[in-house]
C-alpha positions in Angstrom: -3.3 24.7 58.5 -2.6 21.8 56.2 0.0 18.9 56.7 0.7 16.7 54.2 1.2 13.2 55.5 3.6 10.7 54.0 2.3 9.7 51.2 3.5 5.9 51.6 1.7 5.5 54.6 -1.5 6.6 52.9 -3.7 3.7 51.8 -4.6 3.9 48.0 -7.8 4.2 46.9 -10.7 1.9 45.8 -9.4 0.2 42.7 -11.4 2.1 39.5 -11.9 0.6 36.4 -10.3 2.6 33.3 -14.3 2.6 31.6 -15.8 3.4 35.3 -14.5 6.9 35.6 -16.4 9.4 37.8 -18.4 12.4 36.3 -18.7 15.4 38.1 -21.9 17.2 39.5 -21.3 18.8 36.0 -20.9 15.7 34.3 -17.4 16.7 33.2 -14.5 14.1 33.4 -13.3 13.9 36.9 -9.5 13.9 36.8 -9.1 12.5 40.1 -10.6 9.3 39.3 -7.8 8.2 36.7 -5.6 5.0 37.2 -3.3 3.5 34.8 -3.4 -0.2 33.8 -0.4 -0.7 35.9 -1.3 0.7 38.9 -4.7 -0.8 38.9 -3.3 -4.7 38.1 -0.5 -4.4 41.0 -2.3 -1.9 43.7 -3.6 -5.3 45.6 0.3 -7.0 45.3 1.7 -3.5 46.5 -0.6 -3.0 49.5 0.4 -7.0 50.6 4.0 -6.8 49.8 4.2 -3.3 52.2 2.1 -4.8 54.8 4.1 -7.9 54.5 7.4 -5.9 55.3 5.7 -4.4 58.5 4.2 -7.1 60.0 2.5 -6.3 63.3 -0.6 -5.9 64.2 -1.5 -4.6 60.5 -0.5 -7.9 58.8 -2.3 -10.3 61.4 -5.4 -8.0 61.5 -6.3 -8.3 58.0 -8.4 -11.3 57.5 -7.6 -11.4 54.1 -4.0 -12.6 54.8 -5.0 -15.3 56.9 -7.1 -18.3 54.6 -10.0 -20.0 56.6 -10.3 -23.4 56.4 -13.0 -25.2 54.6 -14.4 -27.2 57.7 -13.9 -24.3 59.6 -16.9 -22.0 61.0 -16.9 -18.4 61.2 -16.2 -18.2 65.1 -13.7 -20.8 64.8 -12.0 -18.5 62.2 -12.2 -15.3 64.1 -11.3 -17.2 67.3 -8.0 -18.6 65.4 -7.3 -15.4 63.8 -7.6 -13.6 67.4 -5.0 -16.0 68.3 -2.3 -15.4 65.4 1.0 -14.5 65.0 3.8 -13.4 62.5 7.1 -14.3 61.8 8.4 -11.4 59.7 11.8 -12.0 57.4 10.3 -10.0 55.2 11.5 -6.8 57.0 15.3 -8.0 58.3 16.1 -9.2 55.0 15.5 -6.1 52.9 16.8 -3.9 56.2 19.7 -5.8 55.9 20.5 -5.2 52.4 19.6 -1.3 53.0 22.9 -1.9 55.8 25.1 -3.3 53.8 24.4 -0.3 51.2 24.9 2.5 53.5 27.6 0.7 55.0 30.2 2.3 53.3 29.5 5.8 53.1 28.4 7.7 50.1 30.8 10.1 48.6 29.2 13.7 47.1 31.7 15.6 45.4 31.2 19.2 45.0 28.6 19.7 46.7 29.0 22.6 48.7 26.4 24.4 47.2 23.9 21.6 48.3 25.5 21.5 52.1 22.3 23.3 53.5 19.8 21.4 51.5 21.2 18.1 52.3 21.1 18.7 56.1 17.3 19.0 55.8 15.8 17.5 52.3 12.1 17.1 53.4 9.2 18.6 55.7 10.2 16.0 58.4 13.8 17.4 58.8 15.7 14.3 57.7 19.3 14.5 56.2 20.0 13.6 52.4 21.7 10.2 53.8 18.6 9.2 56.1 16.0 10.3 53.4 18.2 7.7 50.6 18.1 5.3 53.0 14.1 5.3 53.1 14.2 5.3 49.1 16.3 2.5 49.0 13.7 0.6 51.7 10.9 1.4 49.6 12.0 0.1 46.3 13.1 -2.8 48.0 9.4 -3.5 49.3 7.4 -2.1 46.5 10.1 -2.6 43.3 9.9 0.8 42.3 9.3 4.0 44.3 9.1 7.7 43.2 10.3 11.5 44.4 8.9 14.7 43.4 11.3 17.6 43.4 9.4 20.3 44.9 9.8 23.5 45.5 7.9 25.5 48.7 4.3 27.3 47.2 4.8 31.0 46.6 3.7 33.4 49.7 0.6 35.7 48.9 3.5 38.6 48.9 5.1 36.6 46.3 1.6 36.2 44.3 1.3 39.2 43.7 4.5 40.2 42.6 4.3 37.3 40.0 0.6 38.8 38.9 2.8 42.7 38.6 5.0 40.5 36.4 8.2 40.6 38.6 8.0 36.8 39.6 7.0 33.3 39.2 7.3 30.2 41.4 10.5 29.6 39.3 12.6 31.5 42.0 15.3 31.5 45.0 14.5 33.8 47.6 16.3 31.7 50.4 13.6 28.9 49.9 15.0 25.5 49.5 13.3 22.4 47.6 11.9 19.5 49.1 11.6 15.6 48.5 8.6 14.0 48.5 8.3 10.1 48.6 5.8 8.5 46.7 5.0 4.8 46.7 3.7 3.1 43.5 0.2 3.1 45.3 0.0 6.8 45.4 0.8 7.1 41.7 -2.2 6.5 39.7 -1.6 7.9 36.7 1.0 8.9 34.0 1.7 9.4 31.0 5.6 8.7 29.0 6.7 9.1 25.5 10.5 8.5 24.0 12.0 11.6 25.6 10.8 10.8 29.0 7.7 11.8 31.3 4.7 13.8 30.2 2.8 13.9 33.0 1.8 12.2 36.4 -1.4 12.3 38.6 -0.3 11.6 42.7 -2.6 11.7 45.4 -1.8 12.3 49.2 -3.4 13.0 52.4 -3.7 16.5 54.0 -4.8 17.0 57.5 -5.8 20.0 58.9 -5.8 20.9 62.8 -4.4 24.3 63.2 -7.5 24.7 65.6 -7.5 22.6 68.1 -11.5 23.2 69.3 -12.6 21.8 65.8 -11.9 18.3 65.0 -9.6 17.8 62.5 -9.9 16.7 58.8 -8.1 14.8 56.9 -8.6 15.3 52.9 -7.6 13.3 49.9 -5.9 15.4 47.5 -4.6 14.7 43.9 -1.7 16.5 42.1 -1.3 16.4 38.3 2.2 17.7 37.2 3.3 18.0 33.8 6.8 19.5 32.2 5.5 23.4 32.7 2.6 23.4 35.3 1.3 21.5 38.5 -2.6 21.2 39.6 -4.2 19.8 42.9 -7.7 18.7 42.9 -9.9 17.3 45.3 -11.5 13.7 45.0 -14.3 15.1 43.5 -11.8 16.5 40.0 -12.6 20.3 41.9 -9.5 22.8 41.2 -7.7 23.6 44.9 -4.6 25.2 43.8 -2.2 25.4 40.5 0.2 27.4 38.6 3.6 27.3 36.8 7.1 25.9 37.2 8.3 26.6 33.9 10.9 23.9 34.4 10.3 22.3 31.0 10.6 18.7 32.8 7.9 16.6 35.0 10.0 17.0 38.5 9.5 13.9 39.6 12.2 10.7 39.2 11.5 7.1 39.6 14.0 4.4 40.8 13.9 0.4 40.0 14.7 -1.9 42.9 17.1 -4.3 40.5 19.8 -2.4 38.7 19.3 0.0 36.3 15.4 -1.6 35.2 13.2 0.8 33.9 10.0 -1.1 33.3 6.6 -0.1 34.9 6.2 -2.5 37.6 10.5 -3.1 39.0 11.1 -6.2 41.0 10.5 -6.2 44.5 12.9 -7.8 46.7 10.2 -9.8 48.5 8.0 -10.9 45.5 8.7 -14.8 46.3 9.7 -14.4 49.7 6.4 -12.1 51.4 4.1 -15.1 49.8 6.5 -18.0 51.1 6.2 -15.8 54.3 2.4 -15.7 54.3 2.5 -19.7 54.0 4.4 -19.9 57.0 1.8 -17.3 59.0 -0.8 -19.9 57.2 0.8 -22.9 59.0 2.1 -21.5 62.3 -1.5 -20.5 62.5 -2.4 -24.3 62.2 -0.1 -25.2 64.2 -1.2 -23.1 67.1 -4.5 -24.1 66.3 -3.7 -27.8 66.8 -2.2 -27.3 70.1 -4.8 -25.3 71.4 -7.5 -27.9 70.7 -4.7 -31.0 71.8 -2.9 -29.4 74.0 -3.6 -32.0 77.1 -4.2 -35.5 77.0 -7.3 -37.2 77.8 -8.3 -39.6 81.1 -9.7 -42.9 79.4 -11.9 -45.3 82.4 -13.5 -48.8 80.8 -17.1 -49.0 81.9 -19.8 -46.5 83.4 -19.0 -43.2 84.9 -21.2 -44.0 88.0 -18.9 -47.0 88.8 -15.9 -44.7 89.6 -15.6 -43.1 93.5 -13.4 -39.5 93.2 -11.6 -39.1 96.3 -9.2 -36.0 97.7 -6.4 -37.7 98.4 -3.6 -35.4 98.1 -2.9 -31.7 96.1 -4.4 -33.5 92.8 -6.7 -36.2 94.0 -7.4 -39.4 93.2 -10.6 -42.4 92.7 -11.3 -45.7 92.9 -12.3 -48.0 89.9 -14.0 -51.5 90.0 -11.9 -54.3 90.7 -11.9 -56.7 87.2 -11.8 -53.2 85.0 -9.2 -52.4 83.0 -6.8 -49.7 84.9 -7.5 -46.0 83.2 -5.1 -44.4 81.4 -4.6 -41.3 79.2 -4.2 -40.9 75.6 -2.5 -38.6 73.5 -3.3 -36.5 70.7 -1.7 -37.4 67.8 1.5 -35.4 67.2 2.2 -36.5 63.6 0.4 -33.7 62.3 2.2 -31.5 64.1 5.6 -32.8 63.5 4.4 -32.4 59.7 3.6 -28.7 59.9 7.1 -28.0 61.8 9.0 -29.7 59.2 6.9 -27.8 56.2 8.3 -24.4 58.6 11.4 -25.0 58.7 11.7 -26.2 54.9 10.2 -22.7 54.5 12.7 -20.9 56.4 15.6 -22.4 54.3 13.9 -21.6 50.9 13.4 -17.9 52.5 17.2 -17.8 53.0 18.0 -19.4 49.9 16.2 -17.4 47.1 18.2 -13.8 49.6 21.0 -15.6 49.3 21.7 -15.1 53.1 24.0 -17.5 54.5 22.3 -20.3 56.5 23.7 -21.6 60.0 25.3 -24.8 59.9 25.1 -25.7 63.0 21.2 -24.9 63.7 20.1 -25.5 60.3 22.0 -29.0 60.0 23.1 -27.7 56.4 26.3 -27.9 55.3 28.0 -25.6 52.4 31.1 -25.8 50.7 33.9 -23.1 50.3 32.8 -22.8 46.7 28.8 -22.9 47.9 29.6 -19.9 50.2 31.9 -17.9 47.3 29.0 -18.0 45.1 26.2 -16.9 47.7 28.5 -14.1 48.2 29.4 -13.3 44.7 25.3 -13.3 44.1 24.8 -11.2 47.1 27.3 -9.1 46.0 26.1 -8.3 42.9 22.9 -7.9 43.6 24.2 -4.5 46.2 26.4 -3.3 43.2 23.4 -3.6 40.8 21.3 -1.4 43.6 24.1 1.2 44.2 23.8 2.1 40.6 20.7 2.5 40.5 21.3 4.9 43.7 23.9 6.5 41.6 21.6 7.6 38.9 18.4 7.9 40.8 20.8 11.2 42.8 22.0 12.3 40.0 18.6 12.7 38.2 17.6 14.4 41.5 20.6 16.6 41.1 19.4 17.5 37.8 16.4 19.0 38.6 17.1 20.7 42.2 19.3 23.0 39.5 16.7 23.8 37.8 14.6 24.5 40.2 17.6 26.5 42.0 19.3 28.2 38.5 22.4 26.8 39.7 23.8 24.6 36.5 26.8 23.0 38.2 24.7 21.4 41.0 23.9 18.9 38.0 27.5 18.2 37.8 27.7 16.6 41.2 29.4 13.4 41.4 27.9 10.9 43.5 29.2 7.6 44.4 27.8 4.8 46.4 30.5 2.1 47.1 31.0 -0.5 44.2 32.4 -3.4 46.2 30.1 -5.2 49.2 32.1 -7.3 51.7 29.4 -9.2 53.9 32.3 -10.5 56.1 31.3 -9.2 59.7 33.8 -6.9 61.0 33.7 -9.3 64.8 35.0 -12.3 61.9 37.7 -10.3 60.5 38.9 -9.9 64.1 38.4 -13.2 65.5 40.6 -14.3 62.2 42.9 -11.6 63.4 43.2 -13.6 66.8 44.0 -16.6 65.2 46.6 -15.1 62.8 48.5 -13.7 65.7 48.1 -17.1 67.8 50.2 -18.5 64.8 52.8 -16.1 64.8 52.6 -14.6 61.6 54.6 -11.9 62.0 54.8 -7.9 62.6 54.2 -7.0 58.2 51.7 -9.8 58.5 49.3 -8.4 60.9 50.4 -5.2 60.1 48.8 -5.6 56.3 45.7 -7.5 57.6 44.7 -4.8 60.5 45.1 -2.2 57.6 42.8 -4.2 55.7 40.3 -4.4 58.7 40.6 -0.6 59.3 40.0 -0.1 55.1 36.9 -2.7 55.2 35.5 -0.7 58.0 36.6 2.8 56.9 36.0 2.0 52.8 36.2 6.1 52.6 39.2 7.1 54.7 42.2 8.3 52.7 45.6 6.5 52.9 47.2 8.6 55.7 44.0 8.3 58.4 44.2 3.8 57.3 47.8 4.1 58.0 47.2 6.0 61.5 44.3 3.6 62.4 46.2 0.2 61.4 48.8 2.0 63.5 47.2 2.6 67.0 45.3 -1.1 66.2 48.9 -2.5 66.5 49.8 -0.5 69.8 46.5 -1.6 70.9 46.9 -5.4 70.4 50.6 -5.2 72.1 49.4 -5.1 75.5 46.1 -6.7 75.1 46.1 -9.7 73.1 42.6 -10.9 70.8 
C-alpha cells in the first residue's frame, strides 16, 4: 500500500543546477532532476519563511537560523543554541488574517451537485471550507501555493475495460475528485505560454506500510502533467505509472497571496516580518546568553585569599577579614548591554506590528495613535482581506472549472462563489461593551434597537433580513432583565 503524504510537509530536494541535470544508467535525460529558475532562486527563502511560520523545535534546531558569533567557539555555539528559544509572530499574524477571512462565511450558490464532494475534498477527509482555509495559510506563508484537481486512478477492472475500448480515466462511476496541495517547494518545474499552463513537474512522498513485519518505505516520487496526459517517475527519471485525462487543460491552479498577482514568485505575508523575526531569535539568544554568563554578582576581598577565616555562622555563613582592609563587597555585571538588547526587542516588536498593520496597545506599548492613525490601519488592513478574498474567489472558481470537466457536468463551472467583500476587525466583546455604554446613556428603544441589529449583522454577515430581525429581537428581551 501506498500513502501519499502532504506534499507541504515534504522537504524539497537538493537544489540542482539547470546545466547539472542527472543522466540515467542509460545516459538518457532524467526528468526528475528538472527545476525551473524560480524554484531553484527561492527554494532556500521558501523552506525559511515555512519554518519561520512554525516555529518549534524545527526553527530553533536548525543551526543555520541561529548566526554564531565571531569570538564565539564551537561549544559555546552549540551550548547557546541548546539553550534557545522563539518568539513566533510569524504564525498569529498570518492565522489571524486567515480568521478574519473565514470569519464571515463563504456563500456557494448552486451547488448542490458539489454537496457530496465538498463534505470530503481530499484523502484526509477535510470539508471544502477547512481545506480553503489551509490554501489560504499557505499562500500567506509561501506567497503562492498550488492544487491539482485529481481524479482517483482507474481500478484494474476499469483498465481493462479502457484497453476493450469502453473507457478511459475520463469517467464518473461514483468516484469523486480530489485536491491536492502543493507548496511552491514541491513544484519544480513548469512550463506556460499565453493561453495558460503547458505542463508542470511535482514531486511528493509515498510511504508504504501495508505490511506491518517489513519496515516501511518511504519513496520520492515525481508527477509530470500536461493538458492531455499525467506521468510519475521515480528519482531516478524511471516510468511508475501514466496514462490519459483527455481534459485538454493542466488540472492544476495556482493562487497569489496579494490580490489577483499572477507573477512566478507572489508576495508572502511574512517576507519582512519572518527576517525581522529571526533578528529578534538572534538577540533574545544574546540576551539569554548574557544572563547566563552574568547572572550573579561577584564577592570582591582586598588582599590575599589566605588572610580571610570562613566561618558557619548561620544558614549562609559568614568570615572574617583583616582589620585595616577594605570591607568586601560585590560587584555587578554590567546591565547596559542588556538594557540595549531589550530596547532593540521591543523596537522590533513594534516594526513587526507596524508593517501587519495590527493595532498596537497603548497602554503596554506606551504608543499613542490618533482616530485618523487607527482609520487608516484599518482601511489598510481592510484592503489587504478584500484583495485576498478575491483572489479566493477566482482561485474556487478555476477549481470549479475543472472538477466539471473532470465530472462532465458543465453547470458546476457556473457556481457562484463569494467570500465576504467587507472586513470589520472591530471585536465582537467591543461592539458590546459600546453597547453597555450606549444604554448607560439612555439612548433610547430605536437606538439600541438599530445598533444590536448591527451587532447581530456584523456577526451573522450571511443571515437573511428576517433571522437579523429575530436575533436583534431576543438580544433586546435579553438585555431587559439583565443589563451589560
Amino acid at each position: 500500500m501506498s500513502t501519499q503524504i502532504a506534499p507541504q510537509f515534504t522537504q524539497a530536494l537538493s537544489v540542482i543546477g539547470e546545466n547539472d541535470l542527472a543522466l540515467t544508467s542509460s545516459g538518457s535525460f532524467n526528468i526528475a532532476a528538472r527545476r525551473h529558475p524560480v524554484y531553484l532562486n527561492n527554494v532556500g527563502e521558501w523552506r525559511f519563511l515555512y519554518d519561520a511560520y512554525r516555529g518549534g523545535k524545527d526553527y530553533i534546531s536548525n543551526p543555520n537560523n541561529l548566526k554564531r558569533h565571531s569570538y564565539e567557539t564551537d561549544a559555546l555555539f552549540r551550548q547557546r543554541l541548546a539553550r534557545a528559544y522563539y518568539y513566533n509572530y510569524c504564525g498569529p499574524i498570518i492565522d489571524g488574517m486567515v480568521n478574519h477571512l473565514f470569519k464571515g462565511g463563504v456563500i456557494r450558490e448552486n451547488s448542490k451537485m458539489l454537496a457530496d464532494f465538498y463534505e470530503e475534498v481530499n484523502d484526509n477527509g477535510k470539508d471544502i471550507n477547512f481545506f480553503m482555509r489551509d490554501v489560504a495559510t499557505q499562500a500567506g506563508i509561501y506567497g503562492k501555493v498550488s492544487v491539482l484537481v485529481d481524479m482517483p486512478k482507474a481500478t484494474p477492472e476499469e483498465i481493462a475495460a479502457r484497453e476493450r475500448g469502453e473507457a478511459t480515466r475520463l469517467f464518473d462511476q461514483g468516484k469523486t475528485p480530489r485536491l491536492f496541495v502543493y507548496a511552491p517547494i514541491n513544484v519544480l518545474d513548469w512550463s506556460t505560454s499565453a493561453d495558460g499552463l503547458n505542463w508542470v513537474l511535482l514531486q511528493h512522498e509515498e510511504r508504504e506500510d501495508l505490511n506491518p513485519f517489513i519496515p516501511a518505505k518511504n519513496k520520492q516520487v515525481y508527477e509530470l502533467w500536461d493538458r492531455t496526459s499525467w506521468t510519475s517517475y521515480d528519482k531516478d527519471g524511471r516510468r511508475i505509472d501514466g496514462g490519459d485525462h483527455l481534459l485538454g487543460i493542466v488540472p492544476f491552479v495556482t493562487i497569489s497571496n496579494i490580490g489577483l498577482d499572477q507573477s512566478s514568485t507572489g508576495e508572502s505575508t511574512i517576507k519582512d516580518i519572518a527576517h525581522i523575526n529571526n533578528n529578534i531569535y538572534q538577540l533574545c539568544s544574546l540576551l539569554d546568553e548574557i544572563f547566563h554568563r552574568q547572572a550573579f554578582s561577584q564577592l570582591t576581598a582586598e588582599g590575599n585569599p589566605k588572610e580571610y577565616d570562613a566561618q558557619a555562622m548561620s544558614t549562609a555563613g559568614a568570615f572574617c577579614y583583616p582589620i585595616g582592609r577594605k570591607q568586601p563587597d560585590f560587584i555587578s555585571p554590567d546591565a547596559s548591554q542588556a538594557e540595549l538588547h531589550m530596547k532593540q526587542i521591543d523596537s522590533m516588536i513594534g516594526e513587526i506590528y507596524r508593517i501587519a498593520n495590527i493595532k498596537i496597545n497603548a497602554n503596554e506599548n506606551r504608543l499613542y495613535k490618533t482616530i485618523v492613525q487607527s482609520q487608516y490601519d484599518f482601511e489598510a488592513f481592510n484592503s489587504v482581506l478584500k484583495n485576498k478574498a478575491r483572489a479566493l474567489e477566482k482561485f474556487e472558481t478555476d477549481v470549479n472549472y475543472i472538477l466539471s470537466l473532470w465530472l462532465q457536468q458543465p453547470d458546476i463551472a457556473s457556481i457562484n462563489v463569494q467570500y465576504p467583500a467587507e472586513f470589520d476587525t472591530t471585536l465582537l466583546a467591543d461592539d458590546v461593551a459600546e453597547a453597555s455604554q450606549l444604554n448607560d446613556l439612555g439612548m433610547g428603544d430605536v437606538f439600541m434597537q438599530m445598533y444590536k441589529r448591527n451587532i447581530a449583522k456584523k456577526r451573522f454577515p450571511d443571515a437573511d433580513e428576517e433571522t437579523i430581525d429575530k436575533i436583534a429581537a431576543a438580544f433586546t428581551e435579553a438585555t431587559a432583565t439583565v443589563r451589560f
